[in-house]
C-alpha positions as CSV (number, residue, x, y, z in Angstrom):
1,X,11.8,-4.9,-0.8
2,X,8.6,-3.2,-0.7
3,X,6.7,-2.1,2.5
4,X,3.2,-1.3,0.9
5,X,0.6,-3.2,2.5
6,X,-1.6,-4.9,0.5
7,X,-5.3,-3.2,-0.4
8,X,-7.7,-5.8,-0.8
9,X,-11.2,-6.0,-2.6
10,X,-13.6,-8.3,-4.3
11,X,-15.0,-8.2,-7.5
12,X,-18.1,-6.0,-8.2
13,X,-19.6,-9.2,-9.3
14,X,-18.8,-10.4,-6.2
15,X,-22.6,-10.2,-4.8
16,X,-23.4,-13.7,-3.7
17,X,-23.1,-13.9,-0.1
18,X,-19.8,-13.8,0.9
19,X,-18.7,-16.8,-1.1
20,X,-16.1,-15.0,-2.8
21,X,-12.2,-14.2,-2.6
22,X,-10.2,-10.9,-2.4
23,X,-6.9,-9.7,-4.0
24,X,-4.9,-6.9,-4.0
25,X,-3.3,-6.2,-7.3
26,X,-1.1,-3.2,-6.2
27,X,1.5,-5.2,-5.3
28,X,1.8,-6.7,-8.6
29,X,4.6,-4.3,-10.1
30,X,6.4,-3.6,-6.8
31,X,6.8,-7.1,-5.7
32,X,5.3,-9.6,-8.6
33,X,2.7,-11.4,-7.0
34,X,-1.4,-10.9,-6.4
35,X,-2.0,-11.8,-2.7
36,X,-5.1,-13.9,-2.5
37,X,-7.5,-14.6,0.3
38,X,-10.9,-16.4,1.7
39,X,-13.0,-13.1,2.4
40,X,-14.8,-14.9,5.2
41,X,-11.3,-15.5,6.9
42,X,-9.1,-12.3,6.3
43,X,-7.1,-13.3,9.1
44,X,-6.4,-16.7,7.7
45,X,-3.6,-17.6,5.0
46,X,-2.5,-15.7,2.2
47,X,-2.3,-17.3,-1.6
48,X,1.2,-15.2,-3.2
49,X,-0.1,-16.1,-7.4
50,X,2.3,-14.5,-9.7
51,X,1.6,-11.7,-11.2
52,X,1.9,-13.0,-15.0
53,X,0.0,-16.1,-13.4
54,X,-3.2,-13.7,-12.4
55,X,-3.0,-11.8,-15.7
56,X,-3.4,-15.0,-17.6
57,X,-6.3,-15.8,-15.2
58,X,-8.2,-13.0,-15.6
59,X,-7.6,-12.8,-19.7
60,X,-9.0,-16.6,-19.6
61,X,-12.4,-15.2,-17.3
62,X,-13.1,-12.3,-19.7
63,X,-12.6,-14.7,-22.5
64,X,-15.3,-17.1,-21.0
65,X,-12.5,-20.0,-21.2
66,X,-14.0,-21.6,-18.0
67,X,-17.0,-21.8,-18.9
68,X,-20.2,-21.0,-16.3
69,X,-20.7,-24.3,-14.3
């Protein structure tokens, strides 16, 4: 078990109002999952994606596999 608290940003991109979501990818090795959250609501609930799961993601963003709207 890990005790390293999580260290949450948003995406350089991120520029659009506060419409956007943080993560904090240093837990990934030490406990396997991204922690995800609303950034208007940092107190509110926490979405644990696995670490593998958030790779893929952000493999399929880069690639433009979701297209833009």
């Amino acid at each position: 078990m890990t005790t390293e608290s999580p260290r949450w940003f948003t995406s350089s991109y991120s520029d659009n109002g506060g419409q956007c979501v943080e993560v904090a990818v240093n837990l990934a090795a030490s406990c396997g999952v991204v922690p995800v959250r609303d950034s208007k609501v940092r107190s509110g609930p926490v979405l644990g994606v696995a670490s593998g799961a958030f790779a893929a993601f952000v493999a399929g963003v880069k690639a433009g596999q979701f297209g833009t709207g």
